[in-house]
N, C-alpha and C positions, 0 to 999 in steps of 0.2 A: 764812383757810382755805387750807392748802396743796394745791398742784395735786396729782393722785390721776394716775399713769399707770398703764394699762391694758396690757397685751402680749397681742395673741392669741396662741396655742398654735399650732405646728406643724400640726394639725390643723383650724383653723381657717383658715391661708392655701392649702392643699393642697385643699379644699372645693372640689368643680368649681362655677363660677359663671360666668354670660356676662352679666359687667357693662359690659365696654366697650361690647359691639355692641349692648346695650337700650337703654341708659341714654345720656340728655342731658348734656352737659357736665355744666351747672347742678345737674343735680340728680346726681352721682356722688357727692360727700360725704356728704349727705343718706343715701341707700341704702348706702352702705359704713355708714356708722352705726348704720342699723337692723339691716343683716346682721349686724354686728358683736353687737351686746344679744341679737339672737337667741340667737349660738350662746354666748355668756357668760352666758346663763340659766341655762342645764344643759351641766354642761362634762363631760358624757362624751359617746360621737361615736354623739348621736343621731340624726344628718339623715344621707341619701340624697346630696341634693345639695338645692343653693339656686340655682332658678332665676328669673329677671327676666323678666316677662311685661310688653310696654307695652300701654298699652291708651288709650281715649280718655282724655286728662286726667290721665294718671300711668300707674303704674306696681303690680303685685300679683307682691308678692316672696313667693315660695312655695317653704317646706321642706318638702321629703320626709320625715317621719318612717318611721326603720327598725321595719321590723313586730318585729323579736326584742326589741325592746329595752322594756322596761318605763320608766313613764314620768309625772308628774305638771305637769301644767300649770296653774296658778292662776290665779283672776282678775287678780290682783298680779301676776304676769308680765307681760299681754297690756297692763295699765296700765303697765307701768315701757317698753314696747315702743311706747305710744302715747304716752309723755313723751317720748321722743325730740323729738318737734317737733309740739307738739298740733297743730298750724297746717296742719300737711302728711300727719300719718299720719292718715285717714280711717278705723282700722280694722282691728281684726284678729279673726281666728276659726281655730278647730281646726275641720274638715272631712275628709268621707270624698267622694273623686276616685277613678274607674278604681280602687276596688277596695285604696287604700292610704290612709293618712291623714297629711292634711299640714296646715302650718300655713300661714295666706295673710294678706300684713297690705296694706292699700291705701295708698299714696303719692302724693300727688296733687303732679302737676308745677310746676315751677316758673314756668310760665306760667297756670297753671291760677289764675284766680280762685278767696279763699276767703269763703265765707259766718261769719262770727259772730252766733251765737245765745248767748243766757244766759237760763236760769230758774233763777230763786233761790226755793225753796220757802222763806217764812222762818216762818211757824205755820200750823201745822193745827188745827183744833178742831172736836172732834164738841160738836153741844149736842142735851141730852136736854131731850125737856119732859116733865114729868111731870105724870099725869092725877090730879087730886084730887078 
């Protein structure tokens, strides 16, 4: 499989962001990454800005979506945004804040213990009895 490079746009490194001053060493590639899928989801210039919020145990990277702009977000997005690094992205959701609507994904730090869970639903079965 040949390696796949990627070029953000112009528009994408011009994006106001304050990653140095939020963000831990450790986890700056991590976050440049997801900012990165963010805005190569929809490559017309739908965010505000993308700001770095730290918070206990990570980090909620949060885009500004522009109210003019029409706009379609799928669940397939919000997963191809959480494959990033199942392990570390806790999370994401479209929400309405002060009045605008943004998109918020959680990051949990690179010190941050991770809990693994797994349910495997593998059959279901309804059983009828029938009254004779």
């Amino acid at each position: 499989m040949a390696a796949r490079e990627v070029r953000l746009s112009d528009a994408v490194r011009n994006l106001p962001m304050n990653l140095d001053a939020n963000v831990h060493a450790d986890d700056r590639v991590l976050v440049r990454n997801v900012i990165a899928t963010i805005v190569t989801l929809h490559t017309q210039n739908m965010y505000h800005t993308i700001n770095i919020e730290r918070t206990q145990g990570g980090y909620n990277i949060v885009a500004r979506i522009v109210d003019t702009v029409d706009f379609d977000i799928v669940g397939g997005d919000l997963h191809v945004i959480e494959a990033v690094s199942p392990m570390r992205v806790a999370g994401c959701c479209i929400e309405r804040r002060n009045n605008s609507l943004q998109l918020r994904v959680r990051v949990l730090s690179h010190d941050e213990p991770v809990n693994v869970t797994e349910t495997l639903v593998t059959h279901v079965r309804k059983r009828r009895r029938m009254l004779l």
